[in-house]
N, CA, C and O atoms as CSV, one atom per row, in Angstrom:
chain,resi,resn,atom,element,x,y,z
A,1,UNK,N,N,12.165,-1.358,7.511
A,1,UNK,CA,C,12.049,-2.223,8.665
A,1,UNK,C,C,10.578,-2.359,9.027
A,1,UNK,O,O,9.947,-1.391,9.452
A,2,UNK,N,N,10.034,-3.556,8.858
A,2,UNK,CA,C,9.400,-4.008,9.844
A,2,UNK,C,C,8.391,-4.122,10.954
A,2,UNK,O,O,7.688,-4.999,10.452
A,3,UNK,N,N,7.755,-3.820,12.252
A,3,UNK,CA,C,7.790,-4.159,13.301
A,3,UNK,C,C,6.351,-4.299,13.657
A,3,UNK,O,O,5.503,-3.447,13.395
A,4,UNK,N,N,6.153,-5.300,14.201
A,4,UNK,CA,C,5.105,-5.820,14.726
A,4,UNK,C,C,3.752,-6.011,13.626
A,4,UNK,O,O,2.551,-5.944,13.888
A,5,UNK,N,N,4.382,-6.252,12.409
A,5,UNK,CA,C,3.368,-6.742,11.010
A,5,UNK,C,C,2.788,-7.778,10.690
A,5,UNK,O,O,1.577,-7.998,10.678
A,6,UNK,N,N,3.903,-8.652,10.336
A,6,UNK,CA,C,3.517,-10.267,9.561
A,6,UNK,C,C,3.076,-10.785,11.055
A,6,UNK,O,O,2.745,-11.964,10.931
A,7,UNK,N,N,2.956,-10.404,12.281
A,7,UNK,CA,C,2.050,-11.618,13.157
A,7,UNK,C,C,0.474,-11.204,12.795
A,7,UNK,O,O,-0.091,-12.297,12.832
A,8,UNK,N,N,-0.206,-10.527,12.572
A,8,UNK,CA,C,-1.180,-9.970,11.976
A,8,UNK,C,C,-1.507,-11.024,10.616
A,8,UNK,O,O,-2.678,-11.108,10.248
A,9,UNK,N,N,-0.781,-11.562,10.125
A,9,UNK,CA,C,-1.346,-12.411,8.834
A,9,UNK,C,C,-0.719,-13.959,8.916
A,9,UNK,O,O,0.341,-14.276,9.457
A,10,UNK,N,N,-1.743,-14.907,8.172
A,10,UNK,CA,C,-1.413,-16.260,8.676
A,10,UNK,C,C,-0.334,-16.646,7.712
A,10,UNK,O,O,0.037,-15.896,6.809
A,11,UNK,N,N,0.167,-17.861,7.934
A,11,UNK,CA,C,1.142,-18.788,7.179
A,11,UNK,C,C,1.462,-17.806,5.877
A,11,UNK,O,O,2.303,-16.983,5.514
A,12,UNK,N,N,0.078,-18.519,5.354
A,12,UNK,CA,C,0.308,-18.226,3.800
A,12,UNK,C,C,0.262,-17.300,3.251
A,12,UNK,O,O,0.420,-17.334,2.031
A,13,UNK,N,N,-0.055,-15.652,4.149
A,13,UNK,CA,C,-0.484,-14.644,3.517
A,13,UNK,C,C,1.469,-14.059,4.100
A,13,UNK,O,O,2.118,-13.282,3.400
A,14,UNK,N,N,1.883,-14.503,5.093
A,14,UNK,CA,C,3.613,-13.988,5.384
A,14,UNK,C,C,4.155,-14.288,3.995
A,14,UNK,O,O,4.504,-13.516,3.101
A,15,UNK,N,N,4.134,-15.536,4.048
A,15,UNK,CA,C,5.039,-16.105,2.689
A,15,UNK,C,C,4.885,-15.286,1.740
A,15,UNK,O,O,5.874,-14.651,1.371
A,16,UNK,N,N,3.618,-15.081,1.098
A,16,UNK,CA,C,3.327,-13.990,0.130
A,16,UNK,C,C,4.323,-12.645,0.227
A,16,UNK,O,O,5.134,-12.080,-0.507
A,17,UNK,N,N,3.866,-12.501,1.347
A,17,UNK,CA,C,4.629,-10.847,1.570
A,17,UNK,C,C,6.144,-11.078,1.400
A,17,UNK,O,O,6.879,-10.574,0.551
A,18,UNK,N,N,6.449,-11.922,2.356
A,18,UNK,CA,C,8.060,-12.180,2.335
A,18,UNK,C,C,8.076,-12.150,0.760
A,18,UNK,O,O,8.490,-11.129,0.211
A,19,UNK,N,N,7.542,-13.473,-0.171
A,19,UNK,CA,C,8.328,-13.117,-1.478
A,19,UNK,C,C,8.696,-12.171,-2.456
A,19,UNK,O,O,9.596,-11.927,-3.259
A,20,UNK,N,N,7.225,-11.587,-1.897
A,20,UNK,CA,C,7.455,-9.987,-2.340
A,20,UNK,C,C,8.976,-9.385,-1.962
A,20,UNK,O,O,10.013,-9.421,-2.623
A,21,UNK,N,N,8.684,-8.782,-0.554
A,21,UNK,CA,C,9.915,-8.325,-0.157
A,21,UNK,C,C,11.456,-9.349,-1.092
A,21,UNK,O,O,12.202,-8.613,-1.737
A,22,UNK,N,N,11.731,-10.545,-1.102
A,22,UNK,CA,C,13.203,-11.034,-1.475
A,22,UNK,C,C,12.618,-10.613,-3.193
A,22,UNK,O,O,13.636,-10.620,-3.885
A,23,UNK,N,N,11.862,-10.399,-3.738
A,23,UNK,CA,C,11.893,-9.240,-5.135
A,23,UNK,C,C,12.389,-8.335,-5.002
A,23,UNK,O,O,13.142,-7.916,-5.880
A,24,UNK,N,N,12.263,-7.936,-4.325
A,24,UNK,CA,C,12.383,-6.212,-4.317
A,24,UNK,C,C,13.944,-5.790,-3.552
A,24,UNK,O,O,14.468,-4.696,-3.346
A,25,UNK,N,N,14.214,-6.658,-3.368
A,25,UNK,CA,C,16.353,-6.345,-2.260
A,25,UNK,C,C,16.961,-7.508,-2.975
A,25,UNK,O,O,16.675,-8.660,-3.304
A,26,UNK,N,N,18.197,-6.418,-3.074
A,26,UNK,CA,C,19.684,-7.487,-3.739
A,26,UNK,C,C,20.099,-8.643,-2.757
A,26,UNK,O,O,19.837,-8.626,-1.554
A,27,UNK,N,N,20.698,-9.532,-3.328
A,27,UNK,CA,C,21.654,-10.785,-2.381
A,27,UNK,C,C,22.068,-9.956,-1.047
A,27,UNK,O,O,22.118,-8.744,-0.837
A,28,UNK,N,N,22.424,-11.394,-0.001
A,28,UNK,CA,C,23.143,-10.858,1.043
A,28,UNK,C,C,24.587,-10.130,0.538
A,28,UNK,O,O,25.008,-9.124,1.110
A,29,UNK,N,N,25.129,-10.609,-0.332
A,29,UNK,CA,C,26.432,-10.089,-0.673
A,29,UNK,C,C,26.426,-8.637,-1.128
A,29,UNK,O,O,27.378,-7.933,-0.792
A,30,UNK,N,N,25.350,-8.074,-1.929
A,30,UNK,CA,C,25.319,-6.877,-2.347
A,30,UNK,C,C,24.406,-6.393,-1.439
A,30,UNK,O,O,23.477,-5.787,-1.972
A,31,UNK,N,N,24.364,-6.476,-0.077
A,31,UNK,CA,C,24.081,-5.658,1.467
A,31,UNK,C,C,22.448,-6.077,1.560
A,31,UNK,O,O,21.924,-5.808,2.642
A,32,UNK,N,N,21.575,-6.718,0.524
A,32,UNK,CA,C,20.365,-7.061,0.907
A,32,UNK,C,C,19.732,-8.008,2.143
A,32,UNK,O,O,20.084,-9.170,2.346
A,33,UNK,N,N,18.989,-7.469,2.725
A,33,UNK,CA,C,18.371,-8.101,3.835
A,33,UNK,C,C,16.780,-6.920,4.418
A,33,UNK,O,O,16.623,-5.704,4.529
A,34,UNK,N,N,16.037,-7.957,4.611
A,34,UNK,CA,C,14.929,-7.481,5.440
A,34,UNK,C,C,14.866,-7.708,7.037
A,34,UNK,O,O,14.988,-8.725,7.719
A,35,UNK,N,N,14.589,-6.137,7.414
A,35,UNK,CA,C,14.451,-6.663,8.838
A,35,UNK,C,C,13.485,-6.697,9.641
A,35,UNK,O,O,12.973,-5.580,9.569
A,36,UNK,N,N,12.865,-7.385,10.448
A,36,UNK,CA,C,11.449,-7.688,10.761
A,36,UNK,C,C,11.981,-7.354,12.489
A,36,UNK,O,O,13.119,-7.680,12.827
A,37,UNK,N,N,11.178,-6.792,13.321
A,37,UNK,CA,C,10.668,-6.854,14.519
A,37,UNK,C,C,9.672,-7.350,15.136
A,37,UNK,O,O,8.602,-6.771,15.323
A,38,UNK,N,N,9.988,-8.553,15.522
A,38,UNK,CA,C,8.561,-9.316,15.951
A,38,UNK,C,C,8.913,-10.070,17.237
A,38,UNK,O,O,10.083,-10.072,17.620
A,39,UNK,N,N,7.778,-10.833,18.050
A,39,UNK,CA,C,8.054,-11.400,19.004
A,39,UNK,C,C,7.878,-12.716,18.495
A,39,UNK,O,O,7.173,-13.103,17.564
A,40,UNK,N,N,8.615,-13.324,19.239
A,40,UNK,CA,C,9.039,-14.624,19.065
A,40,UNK,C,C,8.767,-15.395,20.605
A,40,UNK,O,O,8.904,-14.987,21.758
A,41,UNK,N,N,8.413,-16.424,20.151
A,41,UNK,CA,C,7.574,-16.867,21.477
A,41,UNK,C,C,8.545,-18.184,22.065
A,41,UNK,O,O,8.730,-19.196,21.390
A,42,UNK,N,N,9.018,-18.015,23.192
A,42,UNK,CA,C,9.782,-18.402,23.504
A,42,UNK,C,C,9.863,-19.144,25.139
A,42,UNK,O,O,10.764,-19.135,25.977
A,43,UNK,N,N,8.374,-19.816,25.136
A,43,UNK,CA,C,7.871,-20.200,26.225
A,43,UNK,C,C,8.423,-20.959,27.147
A,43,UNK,O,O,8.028,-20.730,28.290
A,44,UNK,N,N,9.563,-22.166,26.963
A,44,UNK,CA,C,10.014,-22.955,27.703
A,44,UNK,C,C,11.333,-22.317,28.518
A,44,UNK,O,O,11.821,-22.674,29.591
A,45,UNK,N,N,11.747,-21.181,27.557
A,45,UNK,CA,C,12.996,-20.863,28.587
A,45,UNK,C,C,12.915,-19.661,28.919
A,45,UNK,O,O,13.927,-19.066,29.289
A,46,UNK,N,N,11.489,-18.941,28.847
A,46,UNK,CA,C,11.210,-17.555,29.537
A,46,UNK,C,C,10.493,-17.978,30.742
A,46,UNK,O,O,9.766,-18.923,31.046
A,47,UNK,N,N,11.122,-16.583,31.514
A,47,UNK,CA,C,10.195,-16.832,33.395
A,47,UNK,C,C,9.031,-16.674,32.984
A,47,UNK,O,O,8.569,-16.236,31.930
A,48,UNK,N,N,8.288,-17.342,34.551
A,48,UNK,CA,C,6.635,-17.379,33.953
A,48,UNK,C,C,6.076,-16.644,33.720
A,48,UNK,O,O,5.098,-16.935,33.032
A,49,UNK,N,N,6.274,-15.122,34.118
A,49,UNK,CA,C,5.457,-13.854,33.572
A,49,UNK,C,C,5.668,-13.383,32.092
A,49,UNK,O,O,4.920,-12.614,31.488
A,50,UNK,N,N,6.868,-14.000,31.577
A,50,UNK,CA,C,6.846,-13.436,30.620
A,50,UNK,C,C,6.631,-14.833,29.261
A,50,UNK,O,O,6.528,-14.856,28.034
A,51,UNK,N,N,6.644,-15.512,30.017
A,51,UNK,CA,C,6.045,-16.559,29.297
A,51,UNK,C,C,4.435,-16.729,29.102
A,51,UNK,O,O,3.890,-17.342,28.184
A,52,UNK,N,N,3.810,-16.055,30.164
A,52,UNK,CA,C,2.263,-15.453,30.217
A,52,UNK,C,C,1.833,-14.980,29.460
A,52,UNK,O,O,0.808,-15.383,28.909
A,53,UNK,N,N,2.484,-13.901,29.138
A,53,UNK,CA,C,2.792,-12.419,28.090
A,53,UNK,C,C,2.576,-12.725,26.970
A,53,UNK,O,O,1.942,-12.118,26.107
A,54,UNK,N,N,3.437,-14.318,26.906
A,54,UNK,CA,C,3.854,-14.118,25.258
A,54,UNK,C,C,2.487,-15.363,24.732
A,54,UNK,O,O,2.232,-15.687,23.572
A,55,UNK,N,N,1.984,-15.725,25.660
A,55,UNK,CA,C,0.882,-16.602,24.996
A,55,UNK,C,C,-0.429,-15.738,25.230
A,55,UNK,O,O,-1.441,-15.965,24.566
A,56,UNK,N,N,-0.393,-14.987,25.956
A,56,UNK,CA,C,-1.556,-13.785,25.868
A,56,UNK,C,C,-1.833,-13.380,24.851
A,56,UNK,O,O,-2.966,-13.513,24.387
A,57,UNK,N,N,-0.319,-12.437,23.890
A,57,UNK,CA,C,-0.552,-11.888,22.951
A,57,UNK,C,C,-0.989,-13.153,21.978
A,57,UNK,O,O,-1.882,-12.862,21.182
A,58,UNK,N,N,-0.612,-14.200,21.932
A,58,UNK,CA,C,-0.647,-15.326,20.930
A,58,UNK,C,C,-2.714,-15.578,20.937
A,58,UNK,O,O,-3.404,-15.668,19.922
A,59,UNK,N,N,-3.107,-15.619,22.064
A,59,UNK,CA,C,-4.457,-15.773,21.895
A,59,UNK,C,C,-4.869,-14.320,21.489
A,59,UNK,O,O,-5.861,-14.445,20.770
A,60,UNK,N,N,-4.710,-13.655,21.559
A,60,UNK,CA,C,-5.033,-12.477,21.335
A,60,UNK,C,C,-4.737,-11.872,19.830
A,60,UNK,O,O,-5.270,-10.875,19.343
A,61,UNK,N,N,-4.031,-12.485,19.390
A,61,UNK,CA,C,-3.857,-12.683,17.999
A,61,UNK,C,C,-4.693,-13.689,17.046
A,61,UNK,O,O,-5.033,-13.411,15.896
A,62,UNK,N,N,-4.883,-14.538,17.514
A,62,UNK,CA,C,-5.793,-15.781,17.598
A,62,UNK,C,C,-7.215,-15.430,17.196
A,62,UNK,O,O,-7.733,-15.878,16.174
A,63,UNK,N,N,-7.744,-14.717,17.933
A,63,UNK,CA,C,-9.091,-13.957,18.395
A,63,UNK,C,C,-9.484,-13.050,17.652
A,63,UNK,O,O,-10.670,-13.013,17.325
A,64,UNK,N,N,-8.148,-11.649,16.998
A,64,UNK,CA,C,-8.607,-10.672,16.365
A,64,UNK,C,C,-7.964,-10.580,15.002
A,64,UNK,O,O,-7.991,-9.605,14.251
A,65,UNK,N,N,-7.466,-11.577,14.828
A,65,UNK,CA,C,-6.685,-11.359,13.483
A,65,UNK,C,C,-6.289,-12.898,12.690
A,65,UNK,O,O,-6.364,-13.789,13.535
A,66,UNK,N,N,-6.042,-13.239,11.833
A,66,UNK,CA,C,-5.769,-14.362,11.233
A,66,UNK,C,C,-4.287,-14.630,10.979
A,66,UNK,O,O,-3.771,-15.181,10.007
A,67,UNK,N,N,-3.661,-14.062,12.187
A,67,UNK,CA,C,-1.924,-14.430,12.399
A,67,UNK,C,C,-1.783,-14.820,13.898
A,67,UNK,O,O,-2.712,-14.879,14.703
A,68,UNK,N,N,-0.850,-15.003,14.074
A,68,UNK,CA,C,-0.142,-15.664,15.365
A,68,UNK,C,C,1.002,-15.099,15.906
A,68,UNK,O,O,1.483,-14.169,15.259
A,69,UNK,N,N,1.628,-15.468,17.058
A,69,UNK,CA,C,2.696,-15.198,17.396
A,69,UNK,C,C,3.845,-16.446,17.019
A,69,UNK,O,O,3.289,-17.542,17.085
A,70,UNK,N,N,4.698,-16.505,16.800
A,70,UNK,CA,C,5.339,-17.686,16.119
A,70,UNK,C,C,6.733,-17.884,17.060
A,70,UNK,O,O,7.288,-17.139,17.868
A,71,UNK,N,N,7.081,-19.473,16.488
A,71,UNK,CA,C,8.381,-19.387,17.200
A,71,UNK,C,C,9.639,-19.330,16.357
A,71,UNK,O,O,9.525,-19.341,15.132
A,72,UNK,N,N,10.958,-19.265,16.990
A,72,UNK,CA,C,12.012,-19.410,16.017
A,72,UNK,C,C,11.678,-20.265,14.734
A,72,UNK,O,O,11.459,-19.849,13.597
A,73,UNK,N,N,11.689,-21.382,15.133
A,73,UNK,CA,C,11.315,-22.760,14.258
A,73,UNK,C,C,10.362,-22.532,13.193
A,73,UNK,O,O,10.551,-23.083,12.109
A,74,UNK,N,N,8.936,-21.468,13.458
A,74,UNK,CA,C,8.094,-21.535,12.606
A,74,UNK,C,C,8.337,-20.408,11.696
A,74,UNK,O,O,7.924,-20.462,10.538
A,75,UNK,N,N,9.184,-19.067,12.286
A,75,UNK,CA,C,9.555,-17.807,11.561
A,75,UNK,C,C,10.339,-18.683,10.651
A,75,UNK,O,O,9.947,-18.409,9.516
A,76,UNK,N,N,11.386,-19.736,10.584
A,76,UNK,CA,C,12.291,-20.033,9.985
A,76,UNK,C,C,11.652,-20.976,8.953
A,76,UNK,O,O,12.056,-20.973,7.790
A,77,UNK,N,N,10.863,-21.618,9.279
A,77,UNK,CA,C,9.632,-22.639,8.143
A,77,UNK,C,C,9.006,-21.388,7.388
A,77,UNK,O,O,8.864,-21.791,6.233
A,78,UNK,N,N,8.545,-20.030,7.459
A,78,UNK,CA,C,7.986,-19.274,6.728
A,78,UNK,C,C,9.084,-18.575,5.662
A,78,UNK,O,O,8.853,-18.599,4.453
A,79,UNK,N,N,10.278,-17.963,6.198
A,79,UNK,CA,C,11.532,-17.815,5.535
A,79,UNK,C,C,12.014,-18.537,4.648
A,79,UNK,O,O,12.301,-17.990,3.583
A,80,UNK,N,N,12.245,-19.940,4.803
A,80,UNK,CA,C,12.218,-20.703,3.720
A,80,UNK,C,C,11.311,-21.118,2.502
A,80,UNK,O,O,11.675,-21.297,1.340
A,81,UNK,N,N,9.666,-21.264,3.193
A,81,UNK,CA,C,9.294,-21.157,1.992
A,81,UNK,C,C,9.107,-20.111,1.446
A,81,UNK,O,O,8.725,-20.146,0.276
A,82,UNK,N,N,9.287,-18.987,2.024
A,82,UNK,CA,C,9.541,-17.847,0.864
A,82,UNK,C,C,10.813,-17.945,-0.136
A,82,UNK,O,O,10.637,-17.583,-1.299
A,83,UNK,N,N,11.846,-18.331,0.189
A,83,UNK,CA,C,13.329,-18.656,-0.629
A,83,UNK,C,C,13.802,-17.964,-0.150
A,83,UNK,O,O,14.388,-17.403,-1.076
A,84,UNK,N,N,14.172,-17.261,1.061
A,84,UNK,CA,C,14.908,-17.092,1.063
A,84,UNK,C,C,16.361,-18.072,2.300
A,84,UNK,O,O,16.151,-18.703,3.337
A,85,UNK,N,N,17.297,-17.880,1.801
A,85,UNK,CA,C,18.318,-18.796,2.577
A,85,UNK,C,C,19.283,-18.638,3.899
A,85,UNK,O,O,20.146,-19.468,4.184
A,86,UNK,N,N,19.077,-17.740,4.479
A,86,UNK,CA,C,19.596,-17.695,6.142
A,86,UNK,C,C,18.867,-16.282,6.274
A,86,UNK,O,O,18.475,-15.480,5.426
A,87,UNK,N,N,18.830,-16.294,7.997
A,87,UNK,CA,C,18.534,-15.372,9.037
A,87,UNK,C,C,19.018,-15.497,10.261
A,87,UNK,O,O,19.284,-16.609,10.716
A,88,UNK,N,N,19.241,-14.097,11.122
A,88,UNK,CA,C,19.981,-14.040,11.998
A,88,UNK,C,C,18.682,-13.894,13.360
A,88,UNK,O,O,17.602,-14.300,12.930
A,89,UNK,N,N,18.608,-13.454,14.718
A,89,UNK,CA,C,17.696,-13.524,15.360
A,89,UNK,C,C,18.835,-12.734,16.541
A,89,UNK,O,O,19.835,-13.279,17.008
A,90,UNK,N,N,18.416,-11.505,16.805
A,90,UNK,CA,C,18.787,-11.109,17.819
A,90,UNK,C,C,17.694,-10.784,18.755
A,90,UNK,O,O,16.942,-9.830,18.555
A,91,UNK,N,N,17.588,-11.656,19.891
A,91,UNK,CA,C,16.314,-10.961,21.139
A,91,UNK,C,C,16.353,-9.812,21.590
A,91,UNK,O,O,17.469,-9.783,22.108
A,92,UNK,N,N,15.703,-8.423,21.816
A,92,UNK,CA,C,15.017,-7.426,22.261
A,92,UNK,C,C,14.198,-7.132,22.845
A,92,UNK,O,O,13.077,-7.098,22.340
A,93,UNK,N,N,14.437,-6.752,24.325
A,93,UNK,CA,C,13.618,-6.403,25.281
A,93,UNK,C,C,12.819,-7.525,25.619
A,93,UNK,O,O,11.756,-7.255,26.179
A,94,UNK,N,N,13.067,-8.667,25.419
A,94,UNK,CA,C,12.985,-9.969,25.818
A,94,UNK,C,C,11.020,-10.081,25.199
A,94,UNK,O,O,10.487,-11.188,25.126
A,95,UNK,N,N,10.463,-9.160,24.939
A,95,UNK,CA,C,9.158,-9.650,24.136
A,95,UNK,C,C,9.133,-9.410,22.578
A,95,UNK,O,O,8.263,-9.665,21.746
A,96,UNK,N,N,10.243,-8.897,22.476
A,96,UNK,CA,C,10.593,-8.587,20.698
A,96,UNK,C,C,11.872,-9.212,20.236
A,96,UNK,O,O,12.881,-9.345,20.928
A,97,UNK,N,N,11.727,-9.557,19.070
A,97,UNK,CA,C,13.768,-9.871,18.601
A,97,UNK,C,C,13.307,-8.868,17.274
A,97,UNK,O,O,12.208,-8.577,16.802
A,98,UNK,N,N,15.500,-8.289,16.731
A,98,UNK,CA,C,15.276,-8.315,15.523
A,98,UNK,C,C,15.579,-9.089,14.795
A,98,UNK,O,O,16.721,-9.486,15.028
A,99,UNK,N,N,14.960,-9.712,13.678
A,99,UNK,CA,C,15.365,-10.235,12.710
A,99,UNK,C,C,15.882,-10.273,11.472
A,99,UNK,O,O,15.076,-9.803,10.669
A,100,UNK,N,N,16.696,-10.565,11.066
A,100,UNK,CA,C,17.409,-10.144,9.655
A,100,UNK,C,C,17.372,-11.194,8.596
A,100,UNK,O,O,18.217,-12.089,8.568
A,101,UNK,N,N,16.571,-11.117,7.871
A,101,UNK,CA,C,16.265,-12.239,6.452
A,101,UNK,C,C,16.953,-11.766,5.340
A,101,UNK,O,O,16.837,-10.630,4.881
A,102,UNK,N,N,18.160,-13.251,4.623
A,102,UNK,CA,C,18.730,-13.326,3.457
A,102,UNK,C,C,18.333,-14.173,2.284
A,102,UNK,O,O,17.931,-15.336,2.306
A,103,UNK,N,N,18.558,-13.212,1.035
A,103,UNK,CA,C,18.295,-14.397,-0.045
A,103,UNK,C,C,19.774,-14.586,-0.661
A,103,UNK,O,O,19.974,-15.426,-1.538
């Protein structure tokens, strides 16, 4: 598992990793999946403090590192072009979700 990694690296350096990772684990059917802990930025339907929060860390990511904080939409544009073919998204503690990636 995961947690608080791939926002640390941009677009193209996730994809990389992700493809790595769907090498290395069997199909969803034979129990394979990666699970990522990350925040997911979720600005329009979080209250304003925590909608603050989550673009704080996003500049702040911005600033010291060559990754981002991402949203559903863009975790799911990086997932795909890695190949792999569904993920689940459960929210956590409302500044983290887990995520579960299938090939």
């Amino acid at each position: 598992m995961w947690q608080w990694v791939l926002h640390d690296w941009s677009d193209a350096e996730c994809v990389r990793i992700l493809q790595r990772c769907k090498e290395a684990i069997p199909s969803k059917e034979e129990g394979g999946k990666v699970v990522i802990v990350e925040m997911v930025l979720n600005v329009d339907d979080s209250p304003p403090e925590l909608a603050e929060t989550q673009l704080l860390f996003d500049l702040y990511m911005m600033a010291n590192t060559s990754g981002k904080q991402r949203s559903e939409a863009e975790w799911g544009k990086l997932f795909k072009s890695a190949g792999f073919s569904d993920y689940t998204l459960k929210p956590l503690l409302n500044l983290r979700s887990v995520i579960e990636v299938y090939h």
